[in-house]
N, C-alpha and C positions, 0 to 999 in steps of 0.2 A: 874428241877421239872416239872411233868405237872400237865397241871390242866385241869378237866371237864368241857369245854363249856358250859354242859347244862344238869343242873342233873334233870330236870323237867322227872317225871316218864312217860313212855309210853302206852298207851293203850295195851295191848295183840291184837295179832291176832284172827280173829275171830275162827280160829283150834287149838289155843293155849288151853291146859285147864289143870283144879287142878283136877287134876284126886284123891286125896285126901279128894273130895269132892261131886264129882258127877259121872256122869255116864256118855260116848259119844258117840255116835256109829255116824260112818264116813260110808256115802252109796251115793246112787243114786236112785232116785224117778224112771229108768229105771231097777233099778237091783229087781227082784225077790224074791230074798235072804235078801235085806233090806226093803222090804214092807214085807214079813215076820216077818221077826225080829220088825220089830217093832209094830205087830200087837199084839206079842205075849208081846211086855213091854206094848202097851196099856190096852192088856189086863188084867195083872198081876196089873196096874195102875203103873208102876215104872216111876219114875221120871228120865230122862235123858233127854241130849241136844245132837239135831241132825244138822250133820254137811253134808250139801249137798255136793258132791264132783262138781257138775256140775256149782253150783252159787260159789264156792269157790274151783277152781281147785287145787290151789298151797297146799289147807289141804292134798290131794294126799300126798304129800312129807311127813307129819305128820303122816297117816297112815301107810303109807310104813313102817316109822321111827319104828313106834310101832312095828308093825306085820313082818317084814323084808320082808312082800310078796305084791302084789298087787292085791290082791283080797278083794272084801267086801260082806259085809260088816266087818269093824273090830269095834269090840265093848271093848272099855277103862274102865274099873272099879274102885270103888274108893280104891279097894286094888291094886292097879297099876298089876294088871292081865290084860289080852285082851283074845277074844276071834274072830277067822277070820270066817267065815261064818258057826257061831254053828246051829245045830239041835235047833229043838224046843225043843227038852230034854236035852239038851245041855242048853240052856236059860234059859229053869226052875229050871236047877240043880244048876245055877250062881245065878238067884234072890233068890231063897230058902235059898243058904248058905251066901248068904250075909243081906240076910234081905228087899231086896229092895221092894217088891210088898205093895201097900199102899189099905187100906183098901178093 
C-alpha cells in the first residue's frame, strides 16, 4: 500500500489558472500586440489577469500549452477558448460574445 507523505494542498503556480472563471492573457510589456491587447480590455473595462512572460518565464510553457504556438500575446477565456494575437476586432467580437466589458 502506499501512502501520501503529505496531502497538505499546494499553492498554484502563478500561470496556472481557472480559466472557468477568469480571463488571462500571457504577453510581454516589450510585445506590441499585448500593450494593445490590453489597452483594448482596459478599455472595454474587462477584467482579466495578466501574466508577464519576462517576470514569469516558465508561463511560456503554459502559453505554448494552450495555443500550440509561440507567439503572443495568447489570450485564455473563461469558456476555455484562446485567442493568439487577435485584431482589435477580433477582441471586441470575444468580449461582446461573452459578456466581459464592465460598465
Amino acid at each position: 500500500m502506499t501512502e501520501i507523505a503529505d496531502s497538505t494542498p499546494t499553492e498554484p503556480a502563478p500561470a496556472e489558472t481557472d480559466a472557468a472563471t477568469e480571463t488571462v492573457m500571457f504577453g510581454a510589456d516589450w510585445c506590441g500586440d499585448c500593450r494593445r491587447a490590453k489597452l483594448v480590455f482596459d478599455r472595454a473595462g474587462v477584467q482579466y489577469r495578466y501574466v508577464d512572460l519576462v517576470q514569469d518565464p516558465a508561463a511560456a510553457d503554459v502559453a505554448k500549452d494552450i495555443s500550440g504556438r509561440t507567439n503572443i500575446p495568447v489570450i485564455l477565456y473563461p469558456d476555455r477558448s484562446h485567442q493568439v494575437e487577435p485584431s482589435n476586432a477580433d477582441l471586441q467580437r470575444k468580449i461582446d460574445e461573452l459578456g466581459l466589458a464592465r460598465g
